[in-house]
C-alpha positions as semicolon CSV with decimal commas, in nm:
position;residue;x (nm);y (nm);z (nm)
1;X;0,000;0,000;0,000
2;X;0,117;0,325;-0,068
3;X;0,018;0,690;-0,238
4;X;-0,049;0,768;-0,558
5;X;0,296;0,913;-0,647
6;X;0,481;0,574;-0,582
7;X;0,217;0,362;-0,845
8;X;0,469;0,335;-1,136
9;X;0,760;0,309;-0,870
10;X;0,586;-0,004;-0,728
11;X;0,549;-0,157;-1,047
12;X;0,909;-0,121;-1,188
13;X;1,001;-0,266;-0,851
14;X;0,776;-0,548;-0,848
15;X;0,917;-0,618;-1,201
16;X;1,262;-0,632;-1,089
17;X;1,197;-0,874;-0,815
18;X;1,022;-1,070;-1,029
19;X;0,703;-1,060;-0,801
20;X;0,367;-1,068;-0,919
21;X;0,194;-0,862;-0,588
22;X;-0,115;-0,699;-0,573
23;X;-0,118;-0,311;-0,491
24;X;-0,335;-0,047;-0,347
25;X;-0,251;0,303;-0,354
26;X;-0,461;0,613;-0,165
27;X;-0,463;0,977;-0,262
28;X;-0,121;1,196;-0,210
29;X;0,010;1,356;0,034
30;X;-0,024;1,112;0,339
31;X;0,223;1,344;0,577
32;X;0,002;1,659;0,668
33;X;-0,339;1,431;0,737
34;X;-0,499;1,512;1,008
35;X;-0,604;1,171;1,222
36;X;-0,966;1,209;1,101
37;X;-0,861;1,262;0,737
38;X;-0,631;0,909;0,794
39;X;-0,896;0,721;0,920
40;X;-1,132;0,835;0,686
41;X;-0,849;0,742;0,401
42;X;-0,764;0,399;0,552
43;X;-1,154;0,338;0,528
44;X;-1,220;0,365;0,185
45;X;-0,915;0,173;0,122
46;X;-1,005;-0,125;0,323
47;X;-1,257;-0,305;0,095
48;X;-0,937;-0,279;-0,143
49;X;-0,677;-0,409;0,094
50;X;-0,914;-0,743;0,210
51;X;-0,945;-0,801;-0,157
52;X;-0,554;-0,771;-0,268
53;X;-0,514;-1,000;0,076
54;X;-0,737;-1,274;-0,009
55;X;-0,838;-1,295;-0,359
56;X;-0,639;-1,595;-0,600
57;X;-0,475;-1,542;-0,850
């Protein structure tokens, strides 16, 4: 997981290693979030994360 910025980054990387990982990325910046904008962020991403954790293939 990680912010928008760092998509393409992420991919070159994965390539590299040779992995084949699923990836979610949120809306940039993460740093000046207040703790209600973070939670609120790390909510709509959830649905996202359970699925790149448990789906096959």
């Amino acid at each position: 997981m990680a912010s928008g910025p760092f998509e393409e980054a992420a991919e070159v990387q994965a390539r590299a290693l040779g992995l084949a990982v699923r990836r979610v990325f949120v809306e940039h910046p993460i740093q000046d979030r207040t703790d209600e904008e973070m939670s609120a962020l790390a909510d709509d991403a959830v649905d996202a994360l359970v699925e790149a954790l448990t789906s096959v293939g």
